[in-house]
C-alpha positions in Angstrom: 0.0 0.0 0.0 1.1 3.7 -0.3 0.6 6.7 1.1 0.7 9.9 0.9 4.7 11.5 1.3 5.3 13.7 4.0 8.0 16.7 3.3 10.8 16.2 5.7 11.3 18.0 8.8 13.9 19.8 7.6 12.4 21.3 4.6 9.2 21.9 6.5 11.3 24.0 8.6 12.5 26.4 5.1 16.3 24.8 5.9 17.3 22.6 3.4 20.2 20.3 3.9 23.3 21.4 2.9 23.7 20.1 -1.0 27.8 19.4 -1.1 29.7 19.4 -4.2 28.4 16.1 -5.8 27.2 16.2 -9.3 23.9 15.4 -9.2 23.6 17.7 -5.6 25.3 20.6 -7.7 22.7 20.1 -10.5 19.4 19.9 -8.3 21.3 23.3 -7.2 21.4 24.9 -9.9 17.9 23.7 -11.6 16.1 24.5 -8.3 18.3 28.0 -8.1 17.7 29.2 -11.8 14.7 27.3 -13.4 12.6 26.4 -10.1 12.2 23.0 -11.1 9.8 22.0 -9.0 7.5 24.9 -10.3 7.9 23.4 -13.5 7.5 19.5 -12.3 4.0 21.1 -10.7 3.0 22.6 -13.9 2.2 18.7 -15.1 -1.8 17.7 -14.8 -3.3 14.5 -14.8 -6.8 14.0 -14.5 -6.4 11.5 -11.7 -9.4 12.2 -9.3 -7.8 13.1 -5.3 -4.6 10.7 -5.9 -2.6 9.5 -2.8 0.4 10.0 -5.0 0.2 13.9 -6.0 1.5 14.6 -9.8 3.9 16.4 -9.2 5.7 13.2 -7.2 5.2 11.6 -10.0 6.5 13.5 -12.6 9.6 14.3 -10.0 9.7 10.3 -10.2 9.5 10.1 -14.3 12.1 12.9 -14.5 14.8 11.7 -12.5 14.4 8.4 -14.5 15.4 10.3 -17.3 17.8 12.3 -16.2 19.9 9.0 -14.7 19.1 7.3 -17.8 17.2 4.4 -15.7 16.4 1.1 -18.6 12.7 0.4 -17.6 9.6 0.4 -14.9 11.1 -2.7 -14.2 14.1 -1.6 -13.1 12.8 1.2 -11.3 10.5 -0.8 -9.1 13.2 -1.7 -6.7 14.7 1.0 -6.8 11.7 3.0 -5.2 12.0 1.6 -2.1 15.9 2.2 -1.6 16.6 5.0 0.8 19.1 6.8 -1.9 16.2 7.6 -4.5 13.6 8.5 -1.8 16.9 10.8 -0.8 17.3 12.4 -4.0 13.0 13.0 -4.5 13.2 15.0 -1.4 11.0 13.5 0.6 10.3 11.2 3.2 7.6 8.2 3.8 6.0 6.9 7.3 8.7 4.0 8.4 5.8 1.5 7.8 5.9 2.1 3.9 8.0 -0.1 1.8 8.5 2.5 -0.8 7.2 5.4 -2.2 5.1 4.1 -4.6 4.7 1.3 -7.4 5.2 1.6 -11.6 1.4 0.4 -12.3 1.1 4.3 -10.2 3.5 5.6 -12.6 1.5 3.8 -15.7 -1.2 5.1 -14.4 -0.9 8.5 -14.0 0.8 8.8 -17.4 -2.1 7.1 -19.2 -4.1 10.0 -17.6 -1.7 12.6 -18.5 -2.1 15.9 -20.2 0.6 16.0 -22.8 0.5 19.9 -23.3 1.3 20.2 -19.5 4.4 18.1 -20.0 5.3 20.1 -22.8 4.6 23.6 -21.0 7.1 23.1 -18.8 9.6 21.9 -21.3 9.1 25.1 -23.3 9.0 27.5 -19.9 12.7 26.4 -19.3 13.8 26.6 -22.6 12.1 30.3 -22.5 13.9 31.1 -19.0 16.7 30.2 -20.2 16.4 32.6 -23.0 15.8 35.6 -20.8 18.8 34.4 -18.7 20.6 34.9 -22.4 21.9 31.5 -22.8 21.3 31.8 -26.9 21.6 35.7 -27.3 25.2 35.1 -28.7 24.1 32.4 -31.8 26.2 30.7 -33.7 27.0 31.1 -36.8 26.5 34.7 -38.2 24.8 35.2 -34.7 21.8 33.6 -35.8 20.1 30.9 -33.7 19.7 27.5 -35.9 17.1 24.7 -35.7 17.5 21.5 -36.9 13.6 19.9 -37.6 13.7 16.2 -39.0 10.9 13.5 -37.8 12.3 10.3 -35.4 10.8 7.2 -35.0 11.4 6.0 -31.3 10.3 2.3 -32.0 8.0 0.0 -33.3 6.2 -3.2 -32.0 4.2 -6.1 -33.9 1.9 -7.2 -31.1 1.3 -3.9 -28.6 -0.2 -0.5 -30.2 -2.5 2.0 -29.4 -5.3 4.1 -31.0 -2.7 7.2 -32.1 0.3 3.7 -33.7 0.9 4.2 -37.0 0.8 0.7 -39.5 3.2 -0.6 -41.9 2.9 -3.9 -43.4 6.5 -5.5 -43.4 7.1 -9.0 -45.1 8.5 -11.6 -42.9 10.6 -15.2 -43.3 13.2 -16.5 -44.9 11.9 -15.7 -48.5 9.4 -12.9 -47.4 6.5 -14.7 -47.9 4.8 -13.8 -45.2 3.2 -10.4 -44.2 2.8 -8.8 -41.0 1.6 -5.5 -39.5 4.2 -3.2 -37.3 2.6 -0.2 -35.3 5.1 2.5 -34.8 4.8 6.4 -33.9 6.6 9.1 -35.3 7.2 12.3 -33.8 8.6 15.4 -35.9 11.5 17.1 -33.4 12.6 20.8 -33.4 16.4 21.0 -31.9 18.7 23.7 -31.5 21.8 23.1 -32.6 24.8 25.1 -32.1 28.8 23.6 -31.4 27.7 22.2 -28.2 24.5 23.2 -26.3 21.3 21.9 -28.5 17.5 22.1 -26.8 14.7 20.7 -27.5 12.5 23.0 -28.6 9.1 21.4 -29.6 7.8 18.2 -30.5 4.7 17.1 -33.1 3.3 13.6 -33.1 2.3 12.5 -36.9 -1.0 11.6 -36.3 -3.1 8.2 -37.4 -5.9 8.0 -39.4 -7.7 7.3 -36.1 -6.8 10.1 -34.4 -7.5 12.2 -37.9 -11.2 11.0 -37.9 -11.4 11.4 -34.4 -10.1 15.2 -34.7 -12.7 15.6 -37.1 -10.1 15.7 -40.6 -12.4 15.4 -43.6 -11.7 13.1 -46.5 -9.2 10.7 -44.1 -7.8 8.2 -46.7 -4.8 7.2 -43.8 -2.4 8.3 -41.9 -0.7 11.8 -42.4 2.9 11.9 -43.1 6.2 13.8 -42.1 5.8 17.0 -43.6 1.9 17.5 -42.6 2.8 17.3 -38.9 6.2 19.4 -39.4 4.3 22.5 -41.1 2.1 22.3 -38.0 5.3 22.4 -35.6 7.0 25.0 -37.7 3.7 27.4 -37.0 3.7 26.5 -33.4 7.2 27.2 -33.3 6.6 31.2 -34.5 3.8 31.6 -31.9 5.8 29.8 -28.6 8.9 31.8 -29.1 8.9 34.4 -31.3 11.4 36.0 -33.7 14.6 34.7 -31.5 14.7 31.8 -34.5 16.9 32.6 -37.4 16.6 29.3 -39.9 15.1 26.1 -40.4 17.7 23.6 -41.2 16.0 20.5 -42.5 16.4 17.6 -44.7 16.0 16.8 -48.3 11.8 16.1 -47.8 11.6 20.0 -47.3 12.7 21.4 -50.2 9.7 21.4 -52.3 7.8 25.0 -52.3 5.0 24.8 -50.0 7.2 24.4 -47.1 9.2 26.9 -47.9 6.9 29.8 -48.9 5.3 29.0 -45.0 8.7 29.5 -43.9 8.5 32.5 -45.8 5.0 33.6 -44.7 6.6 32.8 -41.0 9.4 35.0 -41.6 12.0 31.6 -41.0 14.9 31.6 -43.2 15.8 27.8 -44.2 18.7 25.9 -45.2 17.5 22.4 -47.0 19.2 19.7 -48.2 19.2 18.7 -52.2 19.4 15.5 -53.4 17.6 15.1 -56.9 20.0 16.6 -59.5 17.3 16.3 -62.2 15.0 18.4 -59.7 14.5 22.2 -59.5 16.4 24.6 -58.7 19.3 22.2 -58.4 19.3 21.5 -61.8 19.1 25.0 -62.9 22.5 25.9 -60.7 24.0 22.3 -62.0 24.0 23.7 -65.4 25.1 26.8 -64.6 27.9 25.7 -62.7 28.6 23.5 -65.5 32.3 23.5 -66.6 33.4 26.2 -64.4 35.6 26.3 -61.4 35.1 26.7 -58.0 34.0 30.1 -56.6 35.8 29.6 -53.3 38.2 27.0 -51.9 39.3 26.9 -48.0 41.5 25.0 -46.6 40.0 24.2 -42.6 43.3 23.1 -40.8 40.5 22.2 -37.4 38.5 19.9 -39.4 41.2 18.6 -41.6 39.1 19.1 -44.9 39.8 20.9 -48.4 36.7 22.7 -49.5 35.6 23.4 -52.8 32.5 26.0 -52.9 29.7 26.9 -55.4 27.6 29.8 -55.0 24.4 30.6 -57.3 22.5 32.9 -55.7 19.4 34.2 -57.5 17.2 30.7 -58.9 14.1 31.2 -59.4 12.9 28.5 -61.5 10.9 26.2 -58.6 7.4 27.4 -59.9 5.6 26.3 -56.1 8.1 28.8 -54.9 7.6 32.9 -55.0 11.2 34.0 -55.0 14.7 33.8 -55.3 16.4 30.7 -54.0 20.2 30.3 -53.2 21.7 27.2 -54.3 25.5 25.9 -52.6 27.4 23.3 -53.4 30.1 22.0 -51.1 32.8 19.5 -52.5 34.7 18.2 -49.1 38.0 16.6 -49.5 38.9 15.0 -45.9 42.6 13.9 -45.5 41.1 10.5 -43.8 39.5 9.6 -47.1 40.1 9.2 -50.5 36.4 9.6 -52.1 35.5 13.3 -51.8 31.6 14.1 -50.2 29.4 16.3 -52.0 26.2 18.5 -50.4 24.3 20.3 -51.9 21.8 23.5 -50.0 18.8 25.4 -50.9 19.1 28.8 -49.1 16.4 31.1 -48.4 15.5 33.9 -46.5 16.9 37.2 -45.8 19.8 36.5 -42.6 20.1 33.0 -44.0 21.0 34.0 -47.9 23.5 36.6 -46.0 25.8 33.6 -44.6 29.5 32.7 -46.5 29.0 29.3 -48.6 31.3 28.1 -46.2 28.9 28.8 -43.2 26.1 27.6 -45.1 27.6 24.2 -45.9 29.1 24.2 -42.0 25.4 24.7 -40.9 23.8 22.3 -43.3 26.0 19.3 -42.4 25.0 20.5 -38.5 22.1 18.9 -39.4 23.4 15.7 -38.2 23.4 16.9 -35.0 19.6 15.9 -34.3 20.4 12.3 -35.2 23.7 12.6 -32.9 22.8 14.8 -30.6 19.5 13.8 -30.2 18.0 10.8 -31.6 21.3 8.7 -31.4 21.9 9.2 -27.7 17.9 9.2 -27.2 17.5 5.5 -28.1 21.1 4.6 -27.1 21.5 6.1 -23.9 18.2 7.4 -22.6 16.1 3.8 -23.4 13.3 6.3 -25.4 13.5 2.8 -27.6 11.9 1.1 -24.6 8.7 0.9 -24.1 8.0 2.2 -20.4 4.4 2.4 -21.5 2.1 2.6 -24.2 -0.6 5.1 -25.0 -1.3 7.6 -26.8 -1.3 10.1 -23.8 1.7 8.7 -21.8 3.8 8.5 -24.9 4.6 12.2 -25.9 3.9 13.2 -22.0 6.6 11.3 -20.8 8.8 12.2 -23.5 8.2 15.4 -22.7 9.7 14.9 -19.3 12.4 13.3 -20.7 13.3 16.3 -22.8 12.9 18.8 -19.6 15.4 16.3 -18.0 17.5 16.3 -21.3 17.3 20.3 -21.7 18.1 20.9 -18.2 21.5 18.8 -18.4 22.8 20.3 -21.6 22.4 23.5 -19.6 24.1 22.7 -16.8 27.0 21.0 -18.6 27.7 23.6 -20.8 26.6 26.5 -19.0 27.4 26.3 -15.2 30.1 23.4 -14.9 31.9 25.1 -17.8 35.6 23.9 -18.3 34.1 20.5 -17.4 33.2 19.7 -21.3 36.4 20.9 -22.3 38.3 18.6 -19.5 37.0 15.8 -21.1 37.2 15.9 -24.7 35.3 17.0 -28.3 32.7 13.8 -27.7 29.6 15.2 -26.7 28.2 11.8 -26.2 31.0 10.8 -23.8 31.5 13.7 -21.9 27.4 13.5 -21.2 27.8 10.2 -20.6 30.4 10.2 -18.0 28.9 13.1 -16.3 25.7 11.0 -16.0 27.7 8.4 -14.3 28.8 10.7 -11.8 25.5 11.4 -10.7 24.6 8.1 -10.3 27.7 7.7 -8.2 26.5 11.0 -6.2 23.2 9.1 -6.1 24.4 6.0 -4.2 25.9 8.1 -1.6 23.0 9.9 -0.4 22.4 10.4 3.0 20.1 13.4 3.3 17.6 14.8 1.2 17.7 16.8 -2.1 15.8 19.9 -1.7 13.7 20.6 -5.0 11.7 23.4 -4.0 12.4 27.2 -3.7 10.9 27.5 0.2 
C-alpha cells in the first residue's frame, strides 16, 4: 500500500540540507536555483481524481528516470523503495511504507496525462533560459539554428495503441509472409549550435484514427512527415517568437509549399538537395557546369579541403515565389580518399546573407539531431523502450524526458563550464560520464535533495 509523502522536517522548517559538491547535488542546485524546477514538475496535470500520489511526485519520479538514464519500470521498481532515490526525491515516507510508490502508479498517471502540460514546462525552461541569455550570442552569423527532422522512437508487432501508425513489413526467410508493425513518429525541433542543443518542440504524426477522431475530412490514412512538421514550424513562430533565425531541414523539405510557410513565417531555411534532375538544383547544375570553383578553403581544425559553389538568385521552382540560393560543397577530408558532395537550398533574408562556407558548415550541423538527439535518445536514454504505451503517456513522458534532457545540456555547458572541455570533443562521452557521476553522487546519499524554492 502507499501513502501519501510527507515533506521532511527539515524542509518543512524552510532549511534545506546542505547540498555538497556532488554532481547530481550541484545540479538539483542549480535547476532548483535558476529554473525552479519543481515549479515546473508542478506545472504537469493529470486527470487522476484526489490521488494518494500527487502529480507532481510523479513527474519528480518520471524525471529523475530520465535524467539518470534508468532502462525500464522494471528496473525502477526496486529502486523506489531504496533509501538513496527517496533521498534524491526530497521527501520522506511513514517508516511503515515499503516505498514510495509502485510503476502500475507511474503507468497510471501517465495514461491519464495531459501531454500539453508536460510540454509547457519543457518550453517555460527553454524560455527562461532565453531571458537568462543562454542563446543571445548564436552561432554562426549570430543567428540561432534549428534542426527539424521527424524520429521514429520504436516499433512493435503485437502492442499498439489508437494514435500507432501501421506498416505492413514482409517476414521469413523468402518474405513470404506479411505482418503489420505499429510504430509512432514524432517530428523534433532541436537547437543546434557547437555544443549546447535544446529541445525545442515536438509534433506527433498523427493516425488516421486520431485524424477521424479530430474531425479531418476526406481521411484516406495516416498523415505523413511533412503534414505534422508545417504544423510544428507554426507552433514554433507563436511559442517563441522572432529569437529563430533558420530552419535547417532535410531533403523532404525542399519542395515549395514548405518553404513559402517559412516564408510567410518570416523563417529563413537551409534544406538539403538531393535530386539533380530536380528544381532549382538542376538550374544551378547547369550553370555551374564547366566552371571552377567560386571559393576554396583549406580548414586546418576539421582537416578538410573545400571546394565552394555559389548561385545565388534561382528562381525556377514554380511552387516557390522568390529567389532561391543554391550551394554546393565538395569536401575533401585527408582520412578519405572519395570526396563528399552537399548540396543546400538557401532562403531567406539573414540565412542568404551567410558565406558558402557557413552555409555548408550549418547544413551538415544537421546531423546533429540524429547525434545529438535521436542517437543518444534511443542509445543512452532507453526512449527505444517501451516504459508504456498510449497515446497520452507516450509524448507526456517524453516530454519529461526532454525537460530532464534540456536541463543537463544547460548545466554542462553553461554552469560546470571547463568541465566539457576537461573531457574531450565527444559530446556523447562527456554526457555520458557526467551522468555516471550522478549516479555515483546518487548511491551516496544520505540526506535529502531539496527541489523546492521554500
Amino acid at each position: 500500500m502507499t501513502v501519501p509523502l510527507e515533506r521532511s522536517s527539515a524542509v518543512a522548517a524552510g532549511s534545506p540540507p546542505e547540498l555538497g559538491q556532488g554532481r547530481l547535488r550541484q545540479f538539483f542546485s542549480y535547476v532548483k536555483r535558476t529554473f525552479r524546477l519543481d515549479e515546473l514538475l508542478g506545472m504537469v496535470r493529470d486527470s487522476r481524481h484526489h490521488p494518494l500520489v500527487p502529480t507532481v511526485w510523479i513527474a519528480r519520479i518520471l524525471f529523475l528516470v530520465g535524467l539518470l538514464r534508468i532502462r525500464s519500470f522494471n528496473a525502477l521498481e526496486p529502486k523506489l523503495g531504496e533509501p538513496t532515490l527517496l533521498h534524491a526525491l526530497g521527501r520522506m515516507v511513514r517508516a511503515s511504507i515499503a516505498r514510495v510508490c509502485s510503476v502500475d502508479t507511474l503507468a497510471y498517471s501517465l495514461a491519464r496525462m495531459a501531454p500539453e502540460t508536460a510540454r509547457a514546462a519543457a518550453v517555460a525552461a527553454v524560455k527562461k533560459a532565453e531571458r537568462n541569455k543562454v542563446f543571445r550570442e548564436g552561432w554562426h552569423g549570430a543567428l540561432r539554428f534549428v534542426a527539424i527532422d521527424g524520429w521514429e522512437p520504436f516499433c512493435s508487432r503485437s502492442r499498439h495503441c489508437e494514435a500507432c501508425l501501421t506498416r505492413e513489413v514482409r517476414v521469413g526467410k523468402n518474405g513470404e509472409e506479411r505482418v503489420t508493425e505499429y510504430y509512432h513518429v514524432f517530428v523534433v525541433a532541436l537547437l543546434i549550435d557547437e555544443k549546447l542543443e535544446v529541445v525545442l518542440d515536438m509534433e506527433p504524426v498523427r493516425s488516421a484514427d486520431v485524424r477521424i477522431e479530430l474531425g479531418d475530412s476526406d481521411v484516406a490514412g495516416h498523415e505523413g512527415e511533412l503534414t505534422a512538421a508545417k504544423r510544428l514550424v507554426r507552433r514554433l513562430r507563436a511559442t517563441y517568437g522572432r529569437w529563430i533565425d533558420v530552419l535547417v531541414v532535410d531533403a523532404l523539405y525542399s519542395n515549395g509549399p514548405f518553404l513559402m510557410l517559412a516564408k510567410e513565417l518570416k523563417f529563413g531555411v537551409i534544406s538539403v538537395l538531393k535530386k539533380e534532375g530536380n528544381e532549382p538544383l538542376k538550374e544551378a547544375m547547369s550553370l555551374w557546369a564547366g566552371k571552377r570553383p567560386d571559393n576554396i578553403v583549406n580548414d586546418a581544425l576539421k582537416k578538410e579541403h573545400v571546394e565552394l559553389w555559389n548561385c545565388p538568385d534561382v528562381q525556377t521552382l514554380m511552387s516557390y515565389n522568390g529567389a532561391i540560393r543554391i550551394v554546393r560543397g565538395v569536401v575533401h577530408k585527408e582520412t578519405s580518399e572519395t570526396p563528399h558532395t552537399w548540396c543546400f537550398a538557401v532562403t531567406g533574408i539573414a540565412a542568404s546573407r551567410l558565406s558558402s562556407k557557413k552555409v555548408l558548415d550549418v547544413g551538415r550541423a544537421r546531423w546533429h539531431i540524429e547525434n545529438t538527439g535521436f542517437y543518444q535518445w534511443t542509445q543512452y536514454w532507453h526512449f527505444a523502450h517501451v516504459f508504456t504505451h498510449d497515446s497520452n503517456a507516450l509524448p507526456a513522458l517524453f516530454w519529461i524526458f526532454f525537460l530532464a534532457f534540456n536541463l543537463l545540456q544547460l548545466f554542462l555547458y553553461r554552469h560546470l563550464g571547463g568541465y566539457a572541455r576537461d573531457r574531450g570533443k565527444d559530446v556523447t562521452k562527456t554526457i555520458l560520464r557526467l551522468i555516471d557521476e550522478m549516479i555515483d553522487d546518487l548511491a551516496r546519499l544520505d540526506t535529502l535533495l531539496a527541489w523546492d524554492t521554500s
